[in-house]
N, C-alpha and C positions, 0 to 999 in steps of 0.2 A: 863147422858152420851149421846153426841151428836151421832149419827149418821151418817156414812160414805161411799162412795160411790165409785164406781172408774172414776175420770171425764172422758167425753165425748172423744171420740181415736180424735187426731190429738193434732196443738200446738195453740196456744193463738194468736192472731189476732189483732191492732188495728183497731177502727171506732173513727175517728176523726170528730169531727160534728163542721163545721165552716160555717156554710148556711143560720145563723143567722143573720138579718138584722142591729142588732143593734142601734133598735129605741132610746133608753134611752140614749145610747153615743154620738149621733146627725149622725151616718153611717158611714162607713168603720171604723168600730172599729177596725179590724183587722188587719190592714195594718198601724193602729197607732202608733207612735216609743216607745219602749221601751228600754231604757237604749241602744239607736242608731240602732236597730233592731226592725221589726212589729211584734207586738204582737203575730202573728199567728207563728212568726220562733220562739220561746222561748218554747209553747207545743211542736212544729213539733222536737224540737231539741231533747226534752226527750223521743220521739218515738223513733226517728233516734237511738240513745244513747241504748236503750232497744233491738231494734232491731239486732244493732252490738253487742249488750253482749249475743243474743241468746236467750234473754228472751221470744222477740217475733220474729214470722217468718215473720212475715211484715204487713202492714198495709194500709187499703183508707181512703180516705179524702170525709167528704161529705161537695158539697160547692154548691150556686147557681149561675144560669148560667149566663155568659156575663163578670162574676170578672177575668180578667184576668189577672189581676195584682196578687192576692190572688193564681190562681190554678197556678201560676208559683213558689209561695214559697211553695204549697205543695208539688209541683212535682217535686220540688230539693230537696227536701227532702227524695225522692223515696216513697213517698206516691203512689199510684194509686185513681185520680180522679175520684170522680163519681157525677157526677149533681144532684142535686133535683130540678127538676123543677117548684116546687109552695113551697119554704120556706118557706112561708107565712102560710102554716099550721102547725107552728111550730116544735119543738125537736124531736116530737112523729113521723114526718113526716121523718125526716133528718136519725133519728134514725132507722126504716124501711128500708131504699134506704139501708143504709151502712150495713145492715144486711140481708137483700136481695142478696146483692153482694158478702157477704162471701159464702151465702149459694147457690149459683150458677155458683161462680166462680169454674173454676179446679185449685183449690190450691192444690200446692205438697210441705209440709204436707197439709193434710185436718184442717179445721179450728178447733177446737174443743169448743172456746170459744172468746168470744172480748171484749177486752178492751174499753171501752165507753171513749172518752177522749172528754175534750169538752176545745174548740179551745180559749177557752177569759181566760183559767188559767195558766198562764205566770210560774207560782210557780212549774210546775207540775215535779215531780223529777224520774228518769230513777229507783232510788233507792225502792220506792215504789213500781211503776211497777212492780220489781222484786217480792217483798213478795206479792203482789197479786198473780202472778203469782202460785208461790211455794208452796202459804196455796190452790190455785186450786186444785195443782196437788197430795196434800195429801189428801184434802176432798172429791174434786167434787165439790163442791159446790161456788152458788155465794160470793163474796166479796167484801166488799169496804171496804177504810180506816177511822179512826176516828179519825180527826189530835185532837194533844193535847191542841195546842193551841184557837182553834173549836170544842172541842168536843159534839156542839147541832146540828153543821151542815152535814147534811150527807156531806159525802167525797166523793170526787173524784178522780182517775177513779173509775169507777164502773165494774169489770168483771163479764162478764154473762155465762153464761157455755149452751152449744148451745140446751142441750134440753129447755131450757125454753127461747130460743128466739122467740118461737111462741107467748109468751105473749104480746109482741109488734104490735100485731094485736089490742087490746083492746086499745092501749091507742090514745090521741088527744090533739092536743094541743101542751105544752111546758110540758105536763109530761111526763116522763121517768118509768124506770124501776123499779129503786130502792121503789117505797113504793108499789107496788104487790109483789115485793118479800119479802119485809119485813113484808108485812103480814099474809106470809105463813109460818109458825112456819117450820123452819129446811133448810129454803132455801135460808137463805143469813147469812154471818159470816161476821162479823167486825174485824179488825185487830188495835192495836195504834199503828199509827205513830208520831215521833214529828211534831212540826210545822205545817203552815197552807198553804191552798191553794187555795184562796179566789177569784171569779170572779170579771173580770171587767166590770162592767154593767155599770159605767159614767166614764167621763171625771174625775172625783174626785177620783174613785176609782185608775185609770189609775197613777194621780198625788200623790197620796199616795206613790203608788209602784216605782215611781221613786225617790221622797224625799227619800225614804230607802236605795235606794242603792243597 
């Protein structure tokens, strides 16, 4: 019998992590078209989307500085901007800045939890969003999805529940959250969703997703 908690007081928050240089796709992977839109409007959309259903109280963008092509589609998105000024130290880095900012901002509601979205998964769907949210608000606990069509790769978003965004002091690099929480027996839930929601990390990846449709 799993164990249950009451999550953290306040509402769900995204951190959108787009500060990513995008070595592999040759640079400005995010501003690359996708089915006639940059890649970075197609996550920003299912923010937007989650946002207006109330799922989340709103959300920042963590991008690096000088793209100003990029911080204009996040901030029509009603994102709130935040720099990471050495991206270069990777996810672990971006992931910090935008987690920092909830936990300093005066947000009315208080944050209680953020959604980790990470800005190259074009697939990312408002409908997910929501049952992350929802399996939060019953357990407390962290969550991600485990698409069915991927079910070896951890899923994404990733929600964190704000006591344990201290953990993000530990990491470096391009690692994230999800394998400290997963290896705390009782502190991250998987959910099945259909379908997949696969990065785009090259040019190839990119042209996959447009052959599809």
């Amino acid at each position: 019998m799993k164990l249950t908690r009451t999550p953290s007081a306040g509402e769900a928050y995204a951190v959108v992590l787009a500060a990513g240089a995008g070595a592999r796709f040759g640079g400005d992977k995010l501003l690359a078209s996708l089915h006639g839109r940059p890649l970075v409007a197609h996550a920003a959309a299912a923010v937007v989307e989650a946002i207006a259903a109330g799922t989340l109280a709103g959300g920042v963008a963590v991008a690096p500085p000088g793209m100003t092509a990029l911080a204009r589609h996040l901030e029509a998105a009603g994102l709130r901007l935040i720099e990471n000024t050495d991206p270069s130290l990777g996810i672990a880095s971006s992931l910090r800045t935008g987690l920092v900012c909830l936990e300093q901002a005066s947000l009315r509601p208080p944050a209680g939890a953020a959604v980790i979205v990470l800005a190259d998964q074009p697939l990312l769907r408002a409908d997910v969003i929501a049952r992350l949210v929802a399996a939060w608000r019953t357990s407390g606990r962290n969550v991600r999805p485990r698409y069915a069509l991927a079910p070896e790769v951890p899923g994404h978003p990733l929600l964190v529940d704000r006591a344990h965004w201290p953990l993000s002091s530990g990491l470096a690099g391009d690692e994230g959250l999800g394998r400290l929480l997963a290896a705390r027996p009782g502190l991250l839930d998987l959910i099945d969703v259909p379908g997949a929601n696969p990065d785009v990390d090259t040019l190839a990846d990119l042209t996959q997703l447009e052959q599809r449709g």
